[in-house]
N, C-alpha and C positions, 0 to 999 in steps of 0.2 A: 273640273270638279264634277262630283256626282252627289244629283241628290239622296238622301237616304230614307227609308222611315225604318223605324222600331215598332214589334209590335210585343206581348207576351207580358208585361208588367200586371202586378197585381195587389191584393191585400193577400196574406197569407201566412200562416202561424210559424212560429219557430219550430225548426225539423224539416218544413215540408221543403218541397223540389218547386223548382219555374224554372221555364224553356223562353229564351227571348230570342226575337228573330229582327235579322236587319237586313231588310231588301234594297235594292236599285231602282229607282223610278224607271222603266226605260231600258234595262241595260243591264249585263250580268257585272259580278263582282269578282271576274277573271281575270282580271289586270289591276285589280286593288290590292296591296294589303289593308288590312282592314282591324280594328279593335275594338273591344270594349271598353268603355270609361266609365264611374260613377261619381257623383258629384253627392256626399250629404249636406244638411244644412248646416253654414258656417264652416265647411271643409272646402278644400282645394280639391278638383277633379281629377281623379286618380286610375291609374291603368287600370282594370282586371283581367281581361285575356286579348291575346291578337296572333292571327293568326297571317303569316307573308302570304304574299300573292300567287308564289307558286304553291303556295299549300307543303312545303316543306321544312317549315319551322315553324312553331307553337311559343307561346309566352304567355306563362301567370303570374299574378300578383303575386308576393311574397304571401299577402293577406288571406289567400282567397285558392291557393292552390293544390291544395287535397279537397277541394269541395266544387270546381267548377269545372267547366272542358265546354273549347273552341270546336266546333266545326264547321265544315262548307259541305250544299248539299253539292250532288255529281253533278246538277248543271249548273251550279257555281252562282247561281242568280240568290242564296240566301245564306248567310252568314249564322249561326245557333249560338247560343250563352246558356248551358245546362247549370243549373245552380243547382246544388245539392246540401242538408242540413243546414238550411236558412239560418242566420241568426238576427236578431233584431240590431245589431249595428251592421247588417246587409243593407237597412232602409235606406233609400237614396235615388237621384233619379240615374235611370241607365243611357248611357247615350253611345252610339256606333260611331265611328269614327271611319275616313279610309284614304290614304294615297296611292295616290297609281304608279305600279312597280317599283316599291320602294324595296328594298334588299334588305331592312331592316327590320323590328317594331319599334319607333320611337316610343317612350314615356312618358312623353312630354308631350300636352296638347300642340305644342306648334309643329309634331311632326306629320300634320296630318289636316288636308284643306280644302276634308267636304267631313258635314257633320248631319247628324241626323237632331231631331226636334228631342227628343228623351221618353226614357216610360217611365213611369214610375213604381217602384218596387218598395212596399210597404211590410215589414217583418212583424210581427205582434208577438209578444213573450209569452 
């Protein structure tokens, strides 16, 4: 397991753009695959992007993918969640996710068994 933190959540109006970041305590995220997840209130925690370990496959939400994009910086120690044209059902808390060298993106929380604490992402109409 690796520990995670999130940072980049915020309050912010419908339209606008947020940058979330998920780093390694310790330790780069070059043997992770790694995702993003959101959990709103009274909802089940659901994918929005993830990106495999080797950096050679991408995955969006159905929800969410003409408005967001995965990347890793080049020394791989920080993982991005670019949100683009906010909507107020964006509000939810964001949580990073990561397994090590996994050849997939699982969808499913259980495919993934290090997690980060969450930000929170507040949308206002």
């Amino acid at each position: 397991q690796v520990q995670l933190v999130e940072s980049g959540g915020g309050l912010v109006q419908a339209g606008d753009s947020l940058s979330l970041s998920c780093a390694a305590s310790g330790r780069t995220l070059s043997a992770y695959t790694v995702a993003w997840f959101r959990q709103a209130p009274g909802k089940e925690r659901e994918i929005v992007a993830g990106i495999v370990w080797s950096g050679d496959f991408l995955y969006y939400g159905e929800s969410v993918k003409d408005r967001v994009s995965i990347s890793r910086d080049n020394a791989k120690t920080r993982v991005y969640l670019q949100m683009n044209s906010l909507k107020p059902e964006d509000t939810a808390i964001y949580y990073c996710a990561a397994q090590r060298y996994s050849n997939s993106i699982p969808a499913s929380t259980n495919g993934y068994d290090s997690w980060g604490q969450g930000t929170q992402v507040t949308v206002s109409s």
